[in-house]
C-alpha positions in Angstrom: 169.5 231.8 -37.5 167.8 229.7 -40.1 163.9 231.5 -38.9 165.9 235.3 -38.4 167.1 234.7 -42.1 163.6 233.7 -43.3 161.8 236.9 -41.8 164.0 239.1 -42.8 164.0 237.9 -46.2 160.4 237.8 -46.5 159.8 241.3 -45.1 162.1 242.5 -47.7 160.7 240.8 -50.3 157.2 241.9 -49.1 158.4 245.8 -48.9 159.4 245.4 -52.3 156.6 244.4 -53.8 154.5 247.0 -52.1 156.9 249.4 -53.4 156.8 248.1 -57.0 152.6 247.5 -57.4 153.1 251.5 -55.5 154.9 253.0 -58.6 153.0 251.1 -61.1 149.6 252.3 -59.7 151.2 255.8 -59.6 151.6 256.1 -63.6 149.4 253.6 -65.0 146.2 256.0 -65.5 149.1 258.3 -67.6 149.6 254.7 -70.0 148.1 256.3 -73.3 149.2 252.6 -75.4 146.4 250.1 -74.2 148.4 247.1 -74.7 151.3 248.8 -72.4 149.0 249.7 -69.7 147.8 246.1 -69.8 151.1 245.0 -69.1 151.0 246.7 -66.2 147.8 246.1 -65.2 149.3 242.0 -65.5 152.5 242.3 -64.0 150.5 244.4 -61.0 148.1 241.1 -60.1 151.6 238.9 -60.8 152.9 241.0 -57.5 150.0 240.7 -55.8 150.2 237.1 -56.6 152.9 236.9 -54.8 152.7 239.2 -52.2 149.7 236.7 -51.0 152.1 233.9 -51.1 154.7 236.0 -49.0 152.0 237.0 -46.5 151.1 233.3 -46.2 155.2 232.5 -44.8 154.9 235.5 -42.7 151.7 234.7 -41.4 153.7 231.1 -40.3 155.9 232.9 -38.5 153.3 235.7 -36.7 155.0 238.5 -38.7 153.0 241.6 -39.9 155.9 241.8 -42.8 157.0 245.1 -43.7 156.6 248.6 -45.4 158.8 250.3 -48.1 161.1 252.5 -46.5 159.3 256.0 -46.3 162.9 257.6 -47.8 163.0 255.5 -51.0 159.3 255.5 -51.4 159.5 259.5 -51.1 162.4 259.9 -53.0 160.7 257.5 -55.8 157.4 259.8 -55.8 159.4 263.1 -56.3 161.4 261.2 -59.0 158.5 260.1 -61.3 156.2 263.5 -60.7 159.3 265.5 -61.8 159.9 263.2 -64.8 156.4 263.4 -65.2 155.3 266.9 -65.1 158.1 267.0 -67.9 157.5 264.3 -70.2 154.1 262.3 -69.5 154.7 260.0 -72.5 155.0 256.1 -72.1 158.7 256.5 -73.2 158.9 258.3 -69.6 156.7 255.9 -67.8 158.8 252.8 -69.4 161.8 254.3 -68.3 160.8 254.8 -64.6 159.4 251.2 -64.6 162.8 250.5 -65.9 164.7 252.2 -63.3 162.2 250.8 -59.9 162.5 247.0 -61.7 166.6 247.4 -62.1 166.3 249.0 -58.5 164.3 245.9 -57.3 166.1 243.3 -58.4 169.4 244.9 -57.1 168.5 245.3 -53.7 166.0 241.5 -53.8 169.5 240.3 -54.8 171.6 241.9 -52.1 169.2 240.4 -49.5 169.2 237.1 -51.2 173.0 237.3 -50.9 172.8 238.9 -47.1 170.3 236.5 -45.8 171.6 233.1 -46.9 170.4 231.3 -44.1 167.0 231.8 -45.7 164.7 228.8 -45.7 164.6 227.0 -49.9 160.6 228.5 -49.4 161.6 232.2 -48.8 164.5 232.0 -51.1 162.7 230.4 -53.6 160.1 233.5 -53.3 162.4 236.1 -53.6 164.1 234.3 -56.6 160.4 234.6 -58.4 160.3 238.5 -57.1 163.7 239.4 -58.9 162.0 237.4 -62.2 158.9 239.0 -61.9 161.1 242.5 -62.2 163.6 241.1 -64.6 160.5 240.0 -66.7 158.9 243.3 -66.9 162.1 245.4 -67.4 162.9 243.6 -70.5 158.6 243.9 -71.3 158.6 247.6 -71.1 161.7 248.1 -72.9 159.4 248.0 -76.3 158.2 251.5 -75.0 161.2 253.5 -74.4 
């Protein structure tokens, strides 16, 4: 139970992450404020960061980890080009960073919650995931 816990954990956590560096990397050549975009820029190599440490446990446990669910990842592409075509000010772009961190950390948490059995390594992980969100959320909200 313990090892089913762990993976499942991890692959969420990794799915998350792809998801989150995804949605920055969809806006951030739209960042007219320099020091905003390097925010991004920073908080894109902090998931990376961690996505390598992810990889590492999954690599322990001969899993290939997982992708973003195609529906969410659509759903969040037709979201921010809509908002976009509208509005491509960094007010916008802070505000859909604020939504996909608040998202992040909401379903991190759930999984967290759901998959208890986790190993203290994984869980630890995920833990740094939902603050790496929480961190940027409150960063960006100096651009709304």
């Amino acid at each position: 139970m313990i090892e089913h816990d762990t993976i499942k954990l991890l692959r969420e956590c990794d799915a998350g992450i792809k998801m989150g560096v995804a949605s920055i990397e969809d806006v951030i050549d739209d960042v007219k404020n320099e020091d905003f975009k390097k925010m991004l820029e920073k908080s894109v190599g902090h998931h990376q960061q961690l996505q390598d440490e992810i990889q590492v446990l999954l690599d322990e446990y001969h899993d290939d980890g997982k992708e973003p669910n195609p529906m969410a990842k659509g759903m969040s592409f037709i979201k921010t080009n809509f908002k976009m075509a509208v509005d491509k000010s960094d007010s916008t772009i802070a505000d859909l960073m604020t939504d996909g961190c608040n998202m992040g950390i909401k379903s991190l948490t759930k999984y967290l919650n759901e998959y208890e059995a986790a190993d203290k390594k994984s869980k630890d992980l995920a833990k740094k995931v939902i603050g790496l969100e929480e961190s940027l959320a409150q960063d960006v909200k100096a651009y709304l």
